[in-house]
C-alpha positions in Angstrom: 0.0 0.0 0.0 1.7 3.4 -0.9 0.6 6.1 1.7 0.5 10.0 0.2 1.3 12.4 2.5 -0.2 15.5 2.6 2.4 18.8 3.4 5.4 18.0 4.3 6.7 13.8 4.4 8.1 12.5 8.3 11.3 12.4 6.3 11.7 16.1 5.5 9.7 17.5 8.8 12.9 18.0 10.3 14.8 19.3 7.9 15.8 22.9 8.1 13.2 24.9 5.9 14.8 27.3 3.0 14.4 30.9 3.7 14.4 31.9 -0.1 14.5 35.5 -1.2 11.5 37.0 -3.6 13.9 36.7 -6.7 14.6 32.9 -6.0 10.9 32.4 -4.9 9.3 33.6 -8.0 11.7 31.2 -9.8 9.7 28.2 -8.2 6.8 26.3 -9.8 3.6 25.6 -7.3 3.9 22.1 -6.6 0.6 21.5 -8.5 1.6 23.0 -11.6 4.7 20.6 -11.6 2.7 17.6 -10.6 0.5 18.4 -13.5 2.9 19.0 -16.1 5.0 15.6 -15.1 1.2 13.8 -15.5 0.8 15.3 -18.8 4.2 14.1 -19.9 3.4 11.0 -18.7 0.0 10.4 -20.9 1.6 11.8 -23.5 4.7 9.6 -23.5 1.9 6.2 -23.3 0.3 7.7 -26.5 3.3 8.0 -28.6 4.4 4.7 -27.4 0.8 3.2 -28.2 0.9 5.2 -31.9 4.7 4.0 -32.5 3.5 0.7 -31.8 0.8 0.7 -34.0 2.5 2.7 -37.0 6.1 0.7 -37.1 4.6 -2.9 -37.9 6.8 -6.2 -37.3 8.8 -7.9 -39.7 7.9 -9.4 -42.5 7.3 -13.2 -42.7 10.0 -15.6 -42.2 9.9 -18.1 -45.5 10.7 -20.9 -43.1 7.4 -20.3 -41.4 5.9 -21.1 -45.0 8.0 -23.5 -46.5 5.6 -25.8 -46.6 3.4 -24.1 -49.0 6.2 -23.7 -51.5 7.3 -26.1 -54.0 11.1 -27.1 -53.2 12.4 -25.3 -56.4 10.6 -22.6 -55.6 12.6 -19.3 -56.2 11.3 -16.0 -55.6 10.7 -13.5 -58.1 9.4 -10.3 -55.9 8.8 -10.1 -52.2 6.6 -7.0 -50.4 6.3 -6.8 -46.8 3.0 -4.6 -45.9 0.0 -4.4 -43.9 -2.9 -4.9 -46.6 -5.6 -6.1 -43.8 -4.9 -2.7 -41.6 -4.8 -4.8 -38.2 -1.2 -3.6 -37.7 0.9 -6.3 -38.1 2.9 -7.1 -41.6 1.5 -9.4 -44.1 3.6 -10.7 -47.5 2.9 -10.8 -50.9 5.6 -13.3 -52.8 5.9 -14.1 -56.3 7.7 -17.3 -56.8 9.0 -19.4 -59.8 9.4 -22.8 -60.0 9.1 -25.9 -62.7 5.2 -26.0 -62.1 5.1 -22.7 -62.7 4.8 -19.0 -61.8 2.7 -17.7 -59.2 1.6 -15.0 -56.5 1.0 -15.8 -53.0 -0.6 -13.4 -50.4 -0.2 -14.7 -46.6 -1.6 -13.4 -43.6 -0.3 -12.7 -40.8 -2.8 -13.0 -37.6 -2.9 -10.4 -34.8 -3.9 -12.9 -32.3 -1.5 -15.8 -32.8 1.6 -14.6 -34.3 0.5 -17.0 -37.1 0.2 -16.9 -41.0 -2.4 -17.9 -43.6 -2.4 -18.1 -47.5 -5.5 -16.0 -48.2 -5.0 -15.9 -52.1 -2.7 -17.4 -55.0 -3.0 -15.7 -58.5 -1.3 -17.8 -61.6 0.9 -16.3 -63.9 1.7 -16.2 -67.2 5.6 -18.1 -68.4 8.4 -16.6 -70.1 8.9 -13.6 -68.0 10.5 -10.9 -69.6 11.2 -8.7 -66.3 10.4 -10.1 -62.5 7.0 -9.4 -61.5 6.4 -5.6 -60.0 4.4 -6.1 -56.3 3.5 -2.5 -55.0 0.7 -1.0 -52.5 -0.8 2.1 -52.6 -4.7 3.7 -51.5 -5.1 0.0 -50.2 -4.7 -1.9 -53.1 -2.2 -4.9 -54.1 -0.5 -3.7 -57.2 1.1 -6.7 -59.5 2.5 -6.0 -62.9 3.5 -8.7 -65.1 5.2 -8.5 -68.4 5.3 -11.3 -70.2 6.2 -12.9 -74.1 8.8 -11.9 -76.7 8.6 -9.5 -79.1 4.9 -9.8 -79.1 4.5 -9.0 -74.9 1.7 -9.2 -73.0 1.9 -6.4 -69.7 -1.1 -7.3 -67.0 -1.6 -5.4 -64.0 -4.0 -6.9 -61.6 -5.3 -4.8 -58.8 -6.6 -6.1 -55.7 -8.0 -5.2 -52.3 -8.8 -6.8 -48.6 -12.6 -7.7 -48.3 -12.9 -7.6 -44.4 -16.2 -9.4 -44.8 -14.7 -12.4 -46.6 -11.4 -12.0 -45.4 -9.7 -12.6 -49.2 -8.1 -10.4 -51.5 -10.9 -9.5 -54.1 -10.0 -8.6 -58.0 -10.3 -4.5 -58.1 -9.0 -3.7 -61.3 -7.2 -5.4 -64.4 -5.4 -3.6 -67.3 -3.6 -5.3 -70.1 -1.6 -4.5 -73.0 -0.9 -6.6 -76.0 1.7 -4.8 -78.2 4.8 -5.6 -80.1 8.2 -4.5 -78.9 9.9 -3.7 -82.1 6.8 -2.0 -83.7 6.2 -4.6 -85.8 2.2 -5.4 -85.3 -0.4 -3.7 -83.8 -1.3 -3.1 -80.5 -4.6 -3.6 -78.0 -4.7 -2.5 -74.8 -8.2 -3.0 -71.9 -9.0 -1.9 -68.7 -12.0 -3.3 -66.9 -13.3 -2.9 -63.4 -14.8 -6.2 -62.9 -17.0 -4.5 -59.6 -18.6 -2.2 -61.5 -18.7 -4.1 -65.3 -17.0 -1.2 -66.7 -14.5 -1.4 -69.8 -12.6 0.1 -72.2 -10.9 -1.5 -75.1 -9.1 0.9 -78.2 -6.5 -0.6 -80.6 -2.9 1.4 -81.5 -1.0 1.2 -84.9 3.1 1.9 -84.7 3.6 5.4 -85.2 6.1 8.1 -84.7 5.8 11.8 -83.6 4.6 13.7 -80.6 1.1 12.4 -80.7 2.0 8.8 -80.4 2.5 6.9 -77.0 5.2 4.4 -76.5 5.4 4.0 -80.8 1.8 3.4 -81.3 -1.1 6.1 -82.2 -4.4 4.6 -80.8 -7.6 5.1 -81.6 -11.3 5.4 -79.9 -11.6 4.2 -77.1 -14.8 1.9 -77.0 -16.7 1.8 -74.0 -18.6 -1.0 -72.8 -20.7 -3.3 -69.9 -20.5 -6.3 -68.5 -21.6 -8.2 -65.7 -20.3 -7.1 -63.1 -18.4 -9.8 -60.9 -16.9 -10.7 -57.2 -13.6 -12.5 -58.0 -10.9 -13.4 -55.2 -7.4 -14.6 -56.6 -7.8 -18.2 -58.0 -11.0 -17.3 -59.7 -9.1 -14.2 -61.7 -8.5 -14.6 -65.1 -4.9 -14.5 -67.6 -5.0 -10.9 -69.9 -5.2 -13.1 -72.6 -8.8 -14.6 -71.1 -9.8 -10.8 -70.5 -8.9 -9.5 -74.0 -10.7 -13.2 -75.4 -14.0 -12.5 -73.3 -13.7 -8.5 -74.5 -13.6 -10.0 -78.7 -10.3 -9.2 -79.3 -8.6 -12.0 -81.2 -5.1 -13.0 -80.4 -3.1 -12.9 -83.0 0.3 -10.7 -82.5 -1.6 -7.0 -83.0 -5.1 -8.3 -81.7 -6.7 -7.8 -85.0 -6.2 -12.0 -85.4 -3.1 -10.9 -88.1 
């Protein structure tokens, strides 16, 4: 039990009191302001500690923790470390190669375990021409994937946390089918699978300040579809997008 004296302690009663002059005395705090100021600095202190805490999250993932869910080839591609559920602690997004394949994996990382889950995998396109691009921004999961030869196919899939489902949910896909050299034409699409919305136009090589990247395109056509709820392993490739949207794959999209 702590005991709060009131005045002056049993320890400092007899100790000779201080006969300060009015210079000196103005120069000392009432005891209550200092007793308040040292509370304030003490709440204070437990805030910033409880914001630091909640703005620095931990570490990534350890792989060994997940080893199992890799194949034993498994190399990886891209790694980003980053809180895409908001509950403070760090989640990772990998994107691994191996012979079975290339894919994205997006694990979980619980608050009230220390644990991990896979929440999502996404399938990828072979022959790589750069490593994948992870990235996370306004609370989406950016991944970029270039893919071919000199006909290359770019996809970037967008996606986002559904707290209700507790999955990463398809928010956006744009893809670009175009040739590198200039030698074909070029389609590119953006659709918002939420909403139904897309937008489809077709380029043809061209020079000058009105062309973009070497190709001059068109309209753009705007169109509906259904709109659709689609979590990782139900998202389709750019080439099943642009095949759903009529274009026909051949090297410029035109079926040449």
């Amino acid at each position: 039990m702590r005991t709060i004296y009131m005045g002056k302690s049993p320890m400092t009663r007899s100790m000779p009191s201080l006969d300060l002059s009015p210079t000196l005395r103005n120069l000392y705090w009432p005891r209550w302001i200092v007793v308040r100021i040292a509370w304030s600095c003490l709440v204070a202190a437990g805030v910033c500690a409880q914001v630091w805490a909640q703005v620095i999250p931990s570490p990534g993932i350890d792989l060994e923790q997940i080893s199992s869910q890799l194949e034993a080839d498994a190399t990886i591609e891209t790694r980003l470390d980053v809180d895409f559920d908001g509950d403070g602690r760090t989640d990772t997004v990998l994107a691994t190669q191996s012979r079975y394949g290339r894919k994205v994996l997006a694990i979980q990382a619980h608050r009230d375990d220390g644990g991990h889950r896979l929440i999502g995998t996404l399938e990828l396109s072979q022959q790589p021409l750069v490593p994948v691009q992870l990235s996370y921004a306004d609370g989406l999961i950016s991944i970029v994937d270039l893919t071919g030869d000199d006909t290359a196919t770019q996809v970037r899939y967008q996606f986002k946390f559904d707290r209700q489902s507790r999955t990463l949910r398809l928010a956006a896909l744009d893809v670009g089918r175009y040739s590198r050299k200039r030698r074909h034409d070029s389609v590119r699409l953006n659709w918002d699978p939420g909403e139904g919305r897309q937008s489809l136009a077709y380029g043809k090589p061209a020079t000058g300040a009105d062309s973009e990247n070497g190709y001059r395109y068109g309209d753009v056509r705007r169109s509906r579809r259904a709109p659709a709820t689609l979590t990782m392993e139900q998202t389709p490739t750019g080439d099943e997008v642009l095949a759903q949207a009529g274009v026909k794959l051949g090297k410029g999209g035109h079926g040449d």
